[in-house]
N, CA, C and O atoms as a CHARMM CRD file, in Angstrom:
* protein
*
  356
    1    1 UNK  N    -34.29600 -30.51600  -7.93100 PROA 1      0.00000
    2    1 UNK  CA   -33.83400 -29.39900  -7.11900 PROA 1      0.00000
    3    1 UNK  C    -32.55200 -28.84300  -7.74300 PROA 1      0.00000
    4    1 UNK  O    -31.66600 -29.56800  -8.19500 PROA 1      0.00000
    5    2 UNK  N    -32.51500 -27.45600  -7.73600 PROA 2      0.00000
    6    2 UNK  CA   -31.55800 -26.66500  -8.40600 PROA 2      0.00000
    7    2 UNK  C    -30.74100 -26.27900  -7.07900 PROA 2      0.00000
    8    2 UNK  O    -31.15700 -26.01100  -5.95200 PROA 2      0.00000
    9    3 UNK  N    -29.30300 -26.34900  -7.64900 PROA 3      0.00000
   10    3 UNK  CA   -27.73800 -25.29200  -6.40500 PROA 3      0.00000
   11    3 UNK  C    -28.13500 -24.44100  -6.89500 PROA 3      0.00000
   12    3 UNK  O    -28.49200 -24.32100  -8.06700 PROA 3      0.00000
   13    4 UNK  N    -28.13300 -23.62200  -5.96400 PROA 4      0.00000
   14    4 UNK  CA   -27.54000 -22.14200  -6.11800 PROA 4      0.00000
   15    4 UNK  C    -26.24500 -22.02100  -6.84200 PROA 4      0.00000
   16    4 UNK  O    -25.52500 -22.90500  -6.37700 PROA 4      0.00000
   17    5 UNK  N    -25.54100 -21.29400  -7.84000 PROA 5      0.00000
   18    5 UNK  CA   -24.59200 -21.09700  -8.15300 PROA 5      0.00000
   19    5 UNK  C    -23.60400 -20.72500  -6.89600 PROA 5      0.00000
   20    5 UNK  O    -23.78100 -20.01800  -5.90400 PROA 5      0.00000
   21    6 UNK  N    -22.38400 -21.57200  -7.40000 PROA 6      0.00000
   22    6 UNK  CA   -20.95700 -21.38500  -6.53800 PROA 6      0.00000
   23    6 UNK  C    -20.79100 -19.95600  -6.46200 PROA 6      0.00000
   24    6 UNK  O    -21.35400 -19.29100  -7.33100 PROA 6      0.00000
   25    7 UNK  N    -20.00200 -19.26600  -5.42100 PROA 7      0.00000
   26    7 UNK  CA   -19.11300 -18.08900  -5.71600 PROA 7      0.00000
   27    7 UNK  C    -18.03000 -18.40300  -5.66300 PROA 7      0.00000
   28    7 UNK  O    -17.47100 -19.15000  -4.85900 PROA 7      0.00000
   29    8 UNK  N    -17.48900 -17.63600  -6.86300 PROA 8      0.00000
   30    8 UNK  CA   -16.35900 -17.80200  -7.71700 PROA 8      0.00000
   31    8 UNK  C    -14.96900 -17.23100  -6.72300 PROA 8      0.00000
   32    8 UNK  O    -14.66200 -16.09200  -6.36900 PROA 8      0.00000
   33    9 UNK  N    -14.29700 -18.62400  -6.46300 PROA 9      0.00000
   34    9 UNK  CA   -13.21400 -18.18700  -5.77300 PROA 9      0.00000
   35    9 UNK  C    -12.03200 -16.65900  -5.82100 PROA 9      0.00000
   36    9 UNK  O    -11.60500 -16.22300  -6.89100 PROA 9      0.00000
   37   10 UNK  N    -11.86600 -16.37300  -5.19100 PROA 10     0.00000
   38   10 UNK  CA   -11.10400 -14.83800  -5.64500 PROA 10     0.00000
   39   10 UNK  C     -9.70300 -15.04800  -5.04100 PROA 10     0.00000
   40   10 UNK  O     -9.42100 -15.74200  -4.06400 PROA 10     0.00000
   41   11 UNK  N     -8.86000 -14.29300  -5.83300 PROA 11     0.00000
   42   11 UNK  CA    -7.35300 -13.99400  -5.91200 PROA 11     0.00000
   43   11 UNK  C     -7.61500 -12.97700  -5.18500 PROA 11     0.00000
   44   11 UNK  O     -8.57000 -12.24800  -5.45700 PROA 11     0.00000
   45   12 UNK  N     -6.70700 -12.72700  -4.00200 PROA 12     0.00000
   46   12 UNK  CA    -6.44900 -11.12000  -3.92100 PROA 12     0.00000
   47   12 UNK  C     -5.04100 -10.78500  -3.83600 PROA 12     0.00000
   48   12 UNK  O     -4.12900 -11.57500  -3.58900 PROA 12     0.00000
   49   13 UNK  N     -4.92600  -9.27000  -4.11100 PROA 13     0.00000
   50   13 UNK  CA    -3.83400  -8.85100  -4.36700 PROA 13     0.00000
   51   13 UNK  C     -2.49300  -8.79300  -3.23700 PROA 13     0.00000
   52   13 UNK  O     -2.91500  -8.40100  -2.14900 PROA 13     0.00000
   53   14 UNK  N     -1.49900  -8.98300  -3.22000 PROA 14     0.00000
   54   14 UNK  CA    -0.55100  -8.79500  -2.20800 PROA 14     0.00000
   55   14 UNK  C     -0.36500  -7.28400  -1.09900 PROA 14     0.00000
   56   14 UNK  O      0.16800  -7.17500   0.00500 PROA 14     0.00000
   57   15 UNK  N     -1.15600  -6.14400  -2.09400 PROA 15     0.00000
   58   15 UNK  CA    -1.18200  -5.09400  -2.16100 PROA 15     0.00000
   59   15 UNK  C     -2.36400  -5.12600  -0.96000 PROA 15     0.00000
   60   15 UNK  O     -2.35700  -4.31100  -0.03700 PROA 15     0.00000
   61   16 UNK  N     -3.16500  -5.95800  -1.07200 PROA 16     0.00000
   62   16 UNK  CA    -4.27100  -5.80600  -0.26800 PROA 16     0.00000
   63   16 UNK  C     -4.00300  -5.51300   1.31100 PROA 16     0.00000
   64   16 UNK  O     -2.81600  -5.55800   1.63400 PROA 16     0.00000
   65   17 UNK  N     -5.06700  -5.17900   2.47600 PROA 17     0.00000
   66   17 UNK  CA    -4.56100  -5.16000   3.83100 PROA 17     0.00000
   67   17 UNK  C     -4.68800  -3.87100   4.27900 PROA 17     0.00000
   68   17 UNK  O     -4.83100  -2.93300   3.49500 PROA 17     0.00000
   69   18 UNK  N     -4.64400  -3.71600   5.67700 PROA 18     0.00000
   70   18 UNK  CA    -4.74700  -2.77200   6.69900 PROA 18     0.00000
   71   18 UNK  C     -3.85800  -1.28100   6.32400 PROA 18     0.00000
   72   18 UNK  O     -2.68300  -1.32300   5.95800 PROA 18     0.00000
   73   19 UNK  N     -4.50000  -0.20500   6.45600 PROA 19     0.00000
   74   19 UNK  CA    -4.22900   0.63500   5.95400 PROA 19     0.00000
   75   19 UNK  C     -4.41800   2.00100   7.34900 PROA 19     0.00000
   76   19 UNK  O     -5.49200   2.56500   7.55900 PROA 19     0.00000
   77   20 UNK  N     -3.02500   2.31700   8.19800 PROA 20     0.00000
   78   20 UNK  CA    -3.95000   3.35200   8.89100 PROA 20     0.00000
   79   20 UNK  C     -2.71400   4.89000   8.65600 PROA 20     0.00000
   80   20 UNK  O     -1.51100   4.81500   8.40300 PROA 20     0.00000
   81   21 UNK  N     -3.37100   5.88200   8.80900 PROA 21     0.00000
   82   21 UNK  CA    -3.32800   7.42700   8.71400 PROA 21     0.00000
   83   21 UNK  C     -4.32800   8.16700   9.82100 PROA 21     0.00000
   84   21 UNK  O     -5.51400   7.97900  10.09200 PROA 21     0.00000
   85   22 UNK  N     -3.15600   9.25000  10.43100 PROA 22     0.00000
   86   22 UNK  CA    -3.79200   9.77000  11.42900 PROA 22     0.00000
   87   22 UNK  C     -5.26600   8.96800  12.62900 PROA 22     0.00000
   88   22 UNK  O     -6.36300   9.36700  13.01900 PROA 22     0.00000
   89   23 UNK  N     -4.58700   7.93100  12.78600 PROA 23     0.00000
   90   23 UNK  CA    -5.33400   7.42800  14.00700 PROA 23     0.00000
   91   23 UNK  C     -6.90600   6.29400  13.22600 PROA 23     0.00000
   92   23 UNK  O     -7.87100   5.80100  13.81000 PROA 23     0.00000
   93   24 UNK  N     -6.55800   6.26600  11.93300 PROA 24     0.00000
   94   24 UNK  CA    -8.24000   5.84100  10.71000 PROA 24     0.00000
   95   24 UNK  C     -6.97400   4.63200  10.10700 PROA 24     0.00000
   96   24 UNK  O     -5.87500   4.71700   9.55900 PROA 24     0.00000
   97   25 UNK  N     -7.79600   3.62400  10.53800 PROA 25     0.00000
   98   25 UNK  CA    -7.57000   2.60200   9.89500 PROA 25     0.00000
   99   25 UNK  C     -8.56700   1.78100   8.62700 PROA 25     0.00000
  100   25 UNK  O     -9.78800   1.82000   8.77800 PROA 25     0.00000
  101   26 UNK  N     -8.24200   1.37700   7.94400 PROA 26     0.00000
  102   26 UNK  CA    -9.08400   0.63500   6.55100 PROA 26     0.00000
  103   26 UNK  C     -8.65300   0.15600   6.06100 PROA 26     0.00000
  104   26 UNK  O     -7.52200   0.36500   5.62400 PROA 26     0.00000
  105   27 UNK  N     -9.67100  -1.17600   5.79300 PROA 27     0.00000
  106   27 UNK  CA    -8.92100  -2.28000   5.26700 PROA 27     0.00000
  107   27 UNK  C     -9.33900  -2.05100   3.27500 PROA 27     0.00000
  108   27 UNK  O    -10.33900  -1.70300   2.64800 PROA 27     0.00000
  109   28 UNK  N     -8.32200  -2.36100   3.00900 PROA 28     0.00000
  110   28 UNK  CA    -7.71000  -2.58800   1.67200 PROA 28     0.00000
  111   28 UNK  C     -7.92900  -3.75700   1.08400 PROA 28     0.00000
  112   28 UNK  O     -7.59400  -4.80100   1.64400 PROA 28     0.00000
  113   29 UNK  N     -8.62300  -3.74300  -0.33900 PROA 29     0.00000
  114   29 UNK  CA    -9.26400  -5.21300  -0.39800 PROA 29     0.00000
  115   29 UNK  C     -8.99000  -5.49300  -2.14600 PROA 29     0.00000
  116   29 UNK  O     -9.91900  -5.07800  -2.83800 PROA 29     0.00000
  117   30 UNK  N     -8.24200  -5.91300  -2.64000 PROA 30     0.00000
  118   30 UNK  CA    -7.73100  -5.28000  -4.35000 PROA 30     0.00000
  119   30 UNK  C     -7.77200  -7.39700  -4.83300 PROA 30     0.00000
  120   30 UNK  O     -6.94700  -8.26400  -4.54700 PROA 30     0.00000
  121   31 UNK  N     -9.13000  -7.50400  -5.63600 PROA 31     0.00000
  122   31 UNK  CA    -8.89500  -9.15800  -5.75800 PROA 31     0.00000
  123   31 UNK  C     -9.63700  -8.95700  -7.44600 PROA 31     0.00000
  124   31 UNK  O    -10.04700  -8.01300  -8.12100 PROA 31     0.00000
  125   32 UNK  N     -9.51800 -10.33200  -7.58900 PROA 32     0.00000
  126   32 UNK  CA   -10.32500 -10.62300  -9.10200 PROA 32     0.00000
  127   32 UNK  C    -10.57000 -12.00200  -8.90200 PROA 32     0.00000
  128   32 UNK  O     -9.97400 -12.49500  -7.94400 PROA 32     0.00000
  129   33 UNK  N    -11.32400 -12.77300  -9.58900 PROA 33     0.00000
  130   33 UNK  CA   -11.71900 -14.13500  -9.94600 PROA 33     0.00000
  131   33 UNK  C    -10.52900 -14.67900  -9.68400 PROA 33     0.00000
  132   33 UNK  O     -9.54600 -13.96700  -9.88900 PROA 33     0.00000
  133   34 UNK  N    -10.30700 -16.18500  -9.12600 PROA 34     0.00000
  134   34 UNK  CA    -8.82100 -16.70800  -8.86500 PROA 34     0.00000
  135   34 UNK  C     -8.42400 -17.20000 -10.31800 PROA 34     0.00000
  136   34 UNK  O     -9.44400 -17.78700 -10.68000 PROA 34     0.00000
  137   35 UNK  N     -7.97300 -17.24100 -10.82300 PROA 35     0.00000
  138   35 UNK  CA    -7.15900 -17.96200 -11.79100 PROA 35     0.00000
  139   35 UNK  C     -7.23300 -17.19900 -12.84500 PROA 35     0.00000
  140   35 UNK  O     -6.35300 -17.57500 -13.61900 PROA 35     0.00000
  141   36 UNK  N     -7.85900 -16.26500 -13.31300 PROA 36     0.00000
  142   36 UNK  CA    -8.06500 -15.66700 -14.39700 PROA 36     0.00000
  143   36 UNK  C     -7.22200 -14.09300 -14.46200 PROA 36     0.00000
  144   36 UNK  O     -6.57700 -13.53700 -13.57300 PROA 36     0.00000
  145   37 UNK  N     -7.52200 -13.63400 -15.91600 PROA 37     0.00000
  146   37 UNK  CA    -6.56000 -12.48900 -16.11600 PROA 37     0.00000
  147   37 UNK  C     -7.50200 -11.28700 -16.36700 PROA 37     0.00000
  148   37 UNK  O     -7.36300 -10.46900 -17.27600 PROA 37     0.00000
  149   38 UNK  N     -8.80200 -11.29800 -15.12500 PROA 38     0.00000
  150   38 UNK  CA    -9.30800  -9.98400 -15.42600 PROA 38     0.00000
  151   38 UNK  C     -9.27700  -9.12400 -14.39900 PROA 38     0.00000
  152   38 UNK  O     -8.94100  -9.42900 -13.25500 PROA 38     0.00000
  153   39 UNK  N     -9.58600  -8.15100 -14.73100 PROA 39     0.00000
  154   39 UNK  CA    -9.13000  -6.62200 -14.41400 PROA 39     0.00000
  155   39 UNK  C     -9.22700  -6.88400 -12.55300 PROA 39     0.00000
  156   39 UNK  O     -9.55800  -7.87400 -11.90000 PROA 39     0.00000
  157   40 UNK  N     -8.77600  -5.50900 -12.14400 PROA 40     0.00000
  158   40 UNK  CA    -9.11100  -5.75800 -10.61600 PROA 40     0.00000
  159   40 UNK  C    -10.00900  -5.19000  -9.97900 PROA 40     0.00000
  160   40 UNK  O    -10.21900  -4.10600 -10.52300 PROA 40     0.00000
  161   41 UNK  N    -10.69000  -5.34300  -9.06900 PROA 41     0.00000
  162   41 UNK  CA   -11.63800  -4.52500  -8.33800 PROA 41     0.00000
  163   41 UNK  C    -11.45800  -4.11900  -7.00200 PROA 41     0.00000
  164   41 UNK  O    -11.32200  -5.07000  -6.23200 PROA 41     0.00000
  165   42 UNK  N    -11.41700  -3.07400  -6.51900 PROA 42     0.00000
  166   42 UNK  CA   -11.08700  -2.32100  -5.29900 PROA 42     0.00000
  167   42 UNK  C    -12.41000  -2.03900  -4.08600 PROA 42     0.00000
  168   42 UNK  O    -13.53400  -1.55900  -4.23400 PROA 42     0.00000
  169   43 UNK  N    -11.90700  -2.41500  -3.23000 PROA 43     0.00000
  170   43 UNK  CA   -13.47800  -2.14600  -2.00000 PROA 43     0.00000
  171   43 UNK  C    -12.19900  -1.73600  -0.64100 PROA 43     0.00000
  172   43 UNK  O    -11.23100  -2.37100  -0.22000 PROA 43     0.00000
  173   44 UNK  N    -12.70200  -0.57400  -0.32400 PROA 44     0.00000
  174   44 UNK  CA   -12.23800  -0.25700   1.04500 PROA 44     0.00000
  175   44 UNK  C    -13.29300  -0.33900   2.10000 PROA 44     0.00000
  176   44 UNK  O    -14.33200   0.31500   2.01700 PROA 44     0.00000
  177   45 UNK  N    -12.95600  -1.34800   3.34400 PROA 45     0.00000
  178   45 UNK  CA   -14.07800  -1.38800   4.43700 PROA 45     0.00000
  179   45 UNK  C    -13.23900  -0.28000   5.39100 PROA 45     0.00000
  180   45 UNK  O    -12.04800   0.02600   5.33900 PROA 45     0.00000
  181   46 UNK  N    -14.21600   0.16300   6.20500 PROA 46     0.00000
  182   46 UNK  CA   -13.90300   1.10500   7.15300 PROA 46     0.00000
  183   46 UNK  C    -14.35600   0.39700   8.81600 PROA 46     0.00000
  184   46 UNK  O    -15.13900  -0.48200   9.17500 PROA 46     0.00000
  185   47 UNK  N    -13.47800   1.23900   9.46100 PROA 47     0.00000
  186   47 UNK  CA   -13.87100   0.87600  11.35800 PROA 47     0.00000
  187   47 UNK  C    -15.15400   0.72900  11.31500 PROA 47     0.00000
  188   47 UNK  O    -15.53800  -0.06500  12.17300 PROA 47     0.00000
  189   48 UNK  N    -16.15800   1.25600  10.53400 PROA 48     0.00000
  190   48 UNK  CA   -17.60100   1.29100  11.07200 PROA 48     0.00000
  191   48 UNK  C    -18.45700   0.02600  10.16100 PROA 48     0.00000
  192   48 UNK  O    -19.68300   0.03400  10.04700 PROA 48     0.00000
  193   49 UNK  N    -17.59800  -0.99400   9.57800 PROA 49     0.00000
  194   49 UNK  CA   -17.53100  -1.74000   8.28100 PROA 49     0.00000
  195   49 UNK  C    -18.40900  -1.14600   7.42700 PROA 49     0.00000
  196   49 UNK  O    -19.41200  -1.83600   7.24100 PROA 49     0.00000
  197   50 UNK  N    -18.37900   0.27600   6.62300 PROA 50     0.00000
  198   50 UNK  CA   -18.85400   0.63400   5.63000 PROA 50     0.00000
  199   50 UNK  C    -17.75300   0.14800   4.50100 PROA 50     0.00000
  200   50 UNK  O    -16.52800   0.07500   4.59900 PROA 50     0.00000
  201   51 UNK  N    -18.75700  -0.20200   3.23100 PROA 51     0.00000
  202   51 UNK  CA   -18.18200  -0.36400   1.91500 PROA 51     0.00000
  203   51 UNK  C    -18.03700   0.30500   1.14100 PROA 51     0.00000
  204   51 UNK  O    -19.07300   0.84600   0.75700 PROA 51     0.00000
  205   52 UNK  N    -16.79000   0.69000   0.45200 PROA 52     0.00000
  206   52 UNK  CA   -16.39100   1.60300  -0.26600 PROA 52     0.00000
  207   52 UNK  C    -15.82800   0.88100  -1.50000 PROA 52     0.00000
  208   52 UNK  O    -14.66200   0.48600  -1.47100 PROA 52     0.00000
  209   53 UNK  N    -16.86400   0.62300  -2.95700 PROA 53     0.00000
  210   53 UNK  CA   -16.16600  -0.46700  -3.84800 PROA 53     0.00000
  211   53 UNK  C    -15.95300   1.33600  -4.89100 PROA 53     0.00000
  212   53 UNK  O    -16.53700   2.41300  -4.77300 PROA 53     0.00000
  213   54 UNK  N    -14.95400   0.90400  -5.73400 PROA 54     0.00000
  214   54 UNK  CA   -14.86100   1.50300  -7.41400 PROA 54     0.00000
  215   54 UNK  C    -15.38600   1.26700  -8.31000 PROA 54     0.00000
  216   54 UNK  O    -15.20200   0.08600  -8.60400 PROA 54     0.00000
  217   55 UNK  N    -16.23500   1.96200  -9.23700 PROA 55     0.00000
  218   55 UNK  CA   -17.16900   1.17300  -9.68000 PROA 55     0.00000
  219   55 UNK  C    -16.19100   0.78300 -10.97000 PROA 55     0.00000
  220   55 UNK  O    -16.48400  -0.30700 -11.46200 PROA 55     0.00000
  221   56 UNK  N    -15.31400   1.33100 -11.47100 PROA 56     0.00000
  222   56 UNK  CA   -14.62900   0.94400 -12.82300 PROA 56     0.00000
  223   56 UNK  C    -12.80600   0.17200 -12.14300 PROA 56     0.00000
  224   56 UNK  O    -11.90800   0.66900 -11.46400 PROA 56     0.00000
  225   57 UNK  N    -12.99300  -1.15700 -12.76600 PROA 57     0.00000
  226   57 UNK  CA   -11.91600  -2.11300 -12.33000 PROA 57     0.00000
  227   57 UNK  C    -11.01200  -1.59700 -12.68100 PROA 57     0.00000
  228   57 UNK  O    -11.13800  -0.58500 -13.37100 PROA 57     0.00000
  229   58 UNK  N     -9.63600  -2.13400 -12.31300 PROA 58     0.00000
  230   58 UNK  CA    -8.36400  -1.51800 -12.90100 PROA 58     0.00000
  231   58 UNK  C     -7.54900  -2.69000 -13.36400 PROA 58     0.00000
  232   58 UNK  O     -7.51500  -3.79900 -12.83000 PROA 58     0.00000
  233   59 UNK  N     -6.64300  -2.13700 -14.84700 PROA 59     0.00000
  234   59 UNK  CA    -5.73300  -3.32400 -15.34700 PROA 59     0.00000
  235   59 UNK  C     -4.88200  -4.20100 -14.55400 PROA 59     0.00000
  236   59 UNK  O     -4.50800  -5.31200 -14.93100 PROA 59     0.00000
  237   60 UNK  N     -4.58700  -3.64700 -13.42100 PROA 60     0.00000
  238   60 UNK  CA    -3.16300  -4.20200 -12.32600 PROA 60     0.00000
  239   60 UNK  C     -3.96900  -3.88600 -11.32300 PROA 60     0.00000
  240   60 UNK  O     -5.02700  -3.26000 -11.38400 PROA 60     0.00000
  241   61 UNK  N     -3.31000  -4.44500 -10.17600 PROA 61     0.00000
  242   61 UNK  CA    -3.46900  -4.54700  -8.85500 PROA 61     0.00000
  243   61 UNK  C     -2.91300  -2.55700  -8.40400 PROA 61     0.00000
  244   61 UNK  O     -3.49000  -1.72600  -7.70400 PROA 61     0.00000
  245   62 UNK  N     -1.59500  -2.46900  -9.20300 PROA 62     0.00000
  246   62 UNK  CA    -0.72900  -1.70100  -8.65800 PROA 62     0.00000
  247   62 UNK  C     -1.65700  -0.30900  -8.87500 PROA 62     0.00000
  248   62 UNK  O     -1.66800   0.57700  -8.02000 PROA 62     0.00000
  249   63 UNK  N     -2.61700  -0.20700 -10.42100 PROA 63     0.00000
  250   63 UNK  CA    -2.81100   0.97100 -10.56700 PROA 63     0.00000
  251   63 UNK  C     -4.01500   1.13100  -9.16000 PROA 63     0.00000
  252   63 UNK  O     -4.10400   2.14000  -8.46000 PROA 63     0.00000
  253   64 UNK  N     -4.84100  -0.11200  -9.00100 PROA 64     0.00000
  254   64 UNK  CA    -5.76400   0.14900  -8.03300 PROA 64     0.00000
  255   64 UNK  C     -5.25900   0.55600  -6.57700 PROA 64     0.00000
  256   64 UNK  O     -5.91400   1.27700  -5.82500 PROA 64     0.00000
  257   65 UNK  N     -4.32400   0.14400  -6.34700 PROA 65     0.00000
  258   65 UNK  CA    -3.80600   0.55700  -4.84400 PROA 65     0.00000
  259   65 UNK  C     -2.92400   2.09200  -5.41900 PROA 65     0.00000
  260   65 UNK  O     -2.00700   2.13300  -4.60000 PROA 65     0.00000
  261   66 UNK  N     -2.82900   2.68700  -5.87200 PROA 66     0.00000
  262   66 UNK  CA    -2.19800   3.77300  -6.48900 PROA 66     0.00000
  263   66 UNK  C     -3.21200   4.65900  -6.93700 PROA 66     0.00000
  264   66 UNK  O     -3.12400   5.86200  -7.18400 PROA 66     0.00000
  265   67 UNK  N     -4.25100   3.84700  -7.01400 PROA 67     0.00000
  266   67 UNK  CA    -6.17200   4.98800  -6.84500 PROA 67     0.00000
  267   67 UNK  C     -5.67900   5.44600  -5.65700 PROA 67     0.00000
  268   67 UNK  O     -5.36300   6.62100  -5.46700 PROA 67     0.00000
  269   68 UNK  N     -5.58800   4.45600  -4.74400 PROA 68     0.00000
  270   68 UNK  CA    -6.21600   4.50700  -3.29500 PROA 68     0.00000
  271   68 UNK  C     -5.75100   5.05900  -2.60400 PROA 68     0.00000
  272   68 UNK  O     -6.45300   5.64000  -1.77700 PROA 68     0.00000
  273   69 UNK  N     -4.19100   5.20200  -2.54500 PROA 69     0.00000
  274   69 UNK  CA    -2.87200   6.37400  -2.09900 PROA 69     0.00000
  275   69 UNK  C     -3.06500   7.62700  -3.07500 PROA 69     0.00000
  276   69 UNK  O     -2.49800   8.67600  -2.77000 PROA 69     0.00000
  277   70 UNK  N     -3.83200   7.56200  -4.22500 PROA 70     0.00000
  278   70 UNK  CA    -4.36700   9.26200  -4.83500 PROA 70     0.00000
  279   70 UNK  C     -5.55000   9.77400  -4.34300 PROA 70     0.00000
  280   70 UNK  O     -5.86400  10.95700  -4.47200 PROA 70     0.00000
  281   71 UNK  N     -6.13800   9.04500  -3.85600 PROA 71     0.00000
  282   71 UNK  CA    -7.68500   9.53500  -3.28900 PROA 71     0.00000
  283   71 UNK  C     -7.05000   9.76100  -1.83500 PROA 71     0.00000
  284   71 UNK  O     -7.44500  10.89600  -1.56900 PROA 71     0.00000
  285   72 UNK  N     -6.17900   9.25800  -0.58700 PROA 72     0.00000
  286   72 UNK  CA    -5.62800   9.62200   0.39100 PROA 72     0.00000
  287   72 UNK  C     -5.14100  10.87600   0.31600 PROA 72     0.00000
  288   72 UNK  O     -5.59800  11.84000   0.93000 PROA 72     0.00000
  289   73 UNK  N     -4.42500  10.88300  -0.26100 PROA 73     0.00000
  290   73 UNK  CA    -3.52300  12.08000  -0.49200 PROA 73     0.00000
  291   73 UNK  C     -4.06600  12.87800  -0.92200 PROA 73     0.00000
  292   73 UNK  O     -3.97800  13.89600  -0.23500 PROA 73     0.00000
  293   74 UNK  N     -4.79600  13.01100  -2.00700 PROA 74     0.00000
  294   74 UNK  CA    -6.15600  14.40300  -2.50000 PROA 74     0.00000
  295   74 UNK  C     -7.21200  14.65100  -1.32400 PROA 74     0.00000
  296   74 UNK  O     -7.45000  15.83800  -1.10200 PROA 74     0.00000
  297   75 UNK  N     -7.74700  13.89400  -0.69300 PROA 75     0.00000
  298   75 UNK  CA    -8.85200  13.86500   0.21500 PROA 75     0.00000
  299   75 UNK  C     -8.60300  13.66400   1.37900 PROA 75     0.00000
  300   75 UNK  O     -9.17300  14.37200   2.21000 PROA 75     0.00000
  301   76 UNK  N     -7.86000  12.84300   1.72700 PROA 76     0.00000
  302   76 UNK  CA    -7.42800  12.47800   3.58600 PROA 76     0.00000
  303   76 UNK  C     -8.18400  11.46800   3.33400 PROA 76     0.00000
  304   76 UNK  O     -8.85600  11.22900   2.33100 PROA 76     0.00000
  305   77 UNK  N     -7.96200  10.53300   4.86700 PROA 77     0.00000
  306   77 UNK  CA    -8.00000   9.21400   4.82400 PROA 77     0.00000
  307   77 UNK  C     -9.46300   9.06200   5.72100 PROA 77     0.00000
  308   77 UNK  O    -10.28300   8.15200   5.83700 PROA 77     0.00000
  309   78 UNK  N     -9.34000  10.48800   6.30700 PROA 78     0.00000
  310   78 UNK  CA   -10.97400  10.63100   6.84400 PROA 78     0.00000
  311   78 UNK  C    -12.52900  11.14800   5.49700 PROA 78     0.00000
  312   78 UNK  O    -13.63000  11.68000   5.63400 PROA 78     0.00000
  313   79 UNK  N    -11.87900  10.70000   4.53700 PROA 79     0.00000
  314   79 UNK  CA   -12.84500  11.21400   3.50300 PROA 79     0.00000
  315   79 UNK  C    -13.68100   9.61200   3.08100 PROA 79     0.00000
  316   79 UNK  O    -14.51500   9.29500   2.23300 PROA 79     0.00000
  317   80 UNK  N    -12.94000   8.87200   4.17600 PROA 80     0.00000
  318   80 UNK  CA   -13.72100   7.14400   3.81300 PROA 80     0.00000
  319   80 UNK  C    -14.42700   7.09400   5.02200 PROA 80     0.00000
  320   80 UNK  O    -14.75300   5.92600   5.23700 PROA 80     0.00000
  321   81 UNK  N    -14.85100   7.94900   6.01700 PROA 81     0.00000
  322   81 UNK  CA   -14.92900   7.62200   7.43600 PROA 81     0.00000
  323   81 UNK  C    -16.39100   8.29900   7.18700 PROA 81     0.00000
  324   81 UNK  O    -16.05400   9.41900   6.80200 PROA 81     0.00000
  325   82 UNK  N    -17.49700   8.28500   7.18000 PROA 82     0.00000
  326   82 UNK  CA   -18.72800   9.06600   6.55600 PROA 82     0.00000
  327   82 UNK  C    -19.36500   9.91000   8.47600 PROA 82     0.00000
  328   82 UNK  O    -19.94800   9.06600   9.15600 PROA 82     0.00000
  329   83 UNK  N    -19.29500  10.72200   8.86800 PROA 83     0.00000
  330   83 UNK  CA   -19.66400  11.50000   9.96700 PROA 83     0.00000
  331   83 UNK  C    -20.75000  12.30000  10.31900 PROA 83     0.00000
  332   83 UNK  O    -20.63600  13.42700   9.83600 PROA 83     0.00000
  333   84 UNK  N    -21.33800  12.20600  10.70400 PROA 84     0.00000
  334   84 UNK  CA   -22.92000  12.86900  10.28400 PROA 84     0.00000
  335   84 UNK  C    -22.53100  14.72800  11.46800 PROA 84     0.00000
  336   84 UNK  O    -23.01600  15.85600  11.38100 PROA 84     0.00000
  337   85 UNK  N    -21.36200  14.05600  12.50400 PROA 85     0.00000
  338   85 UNK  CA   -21.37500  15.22400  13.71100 PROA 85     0.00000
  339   85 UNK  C    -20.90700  16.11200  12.90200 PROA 85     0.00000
  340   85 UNK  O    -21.35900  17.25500  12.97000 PROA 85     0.00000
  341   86 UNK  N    -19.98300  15.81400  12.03900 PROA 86     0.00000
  342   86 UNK  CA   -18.79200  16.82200  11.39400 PROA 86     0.00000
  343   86 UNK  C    -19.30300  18.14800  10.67300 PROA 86     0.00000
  344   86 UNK  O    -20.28000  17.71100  10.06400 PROA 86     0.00000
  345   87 UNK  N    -19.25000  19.07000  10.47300 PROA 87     0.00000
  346   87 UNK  CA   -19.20200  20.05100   9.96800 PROA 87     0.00000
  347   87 UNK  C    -18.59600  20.95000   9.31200 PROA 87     0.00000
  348   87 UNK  O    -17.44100  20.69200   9.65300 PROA 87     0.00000
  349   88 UNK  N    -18.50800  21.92200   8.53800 PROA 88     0.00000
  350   88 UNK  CA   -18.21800  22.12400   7.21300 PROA 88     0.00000
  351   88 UNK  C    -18.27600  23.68400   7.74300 PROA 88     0.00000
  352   88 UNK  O    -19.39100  24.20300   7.80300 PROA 88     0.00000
  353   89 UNK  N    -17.05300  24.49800   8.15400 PROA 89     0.00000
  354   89 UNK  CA   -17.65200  26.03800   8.01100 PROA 89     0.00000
  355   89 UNK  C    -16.83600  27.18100   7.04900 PROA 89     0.00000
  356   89 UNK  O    -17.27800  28.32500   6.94100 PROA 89     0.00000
């Protein structure tokens, strides 16, 4: 009988954590493999727990949370919140 392979413990970033703007909260999630020196990967969950990963990692923690305050600030923080009522005129 074969294990299933382990999942690989993860580091996350200090940077990581609760994130709210205009009344929209999201959690902030910036980790890599624990012990190792590779790149980082970014996933924002939302109130409705939708997943929002990046598909291209970043060198630092800092540049990935510095995506994430450029995509806020270009888009609003309701541009992670997906709305089917909303409308566009």
């Amino acid at each position: 009988m074969t294990k299933p392979p382990k999942s690989p413990k993860l580091e996350h970033s200090e940077l990581s954590g609760e994130f709210t703007e205009d009344d929209i909260t999201v959690l902030v999630d910036i980790f890599r493999k624990a012990g190792s020196q590779e790149d980082w990967t970014m996933e924002v969950v939302t109130q409705n727990e939708d997943l929002i990963r990046w598909d291209e990692p970043f060198a630092t923690d800092r540049e990935a949370f510095d995506e994430f305050l450029a995509t806020i600030a270009r888009d609003g923080i309701a541009s992670f919140v997906e709305d089917d009522d909303v409308s566009v005129h």
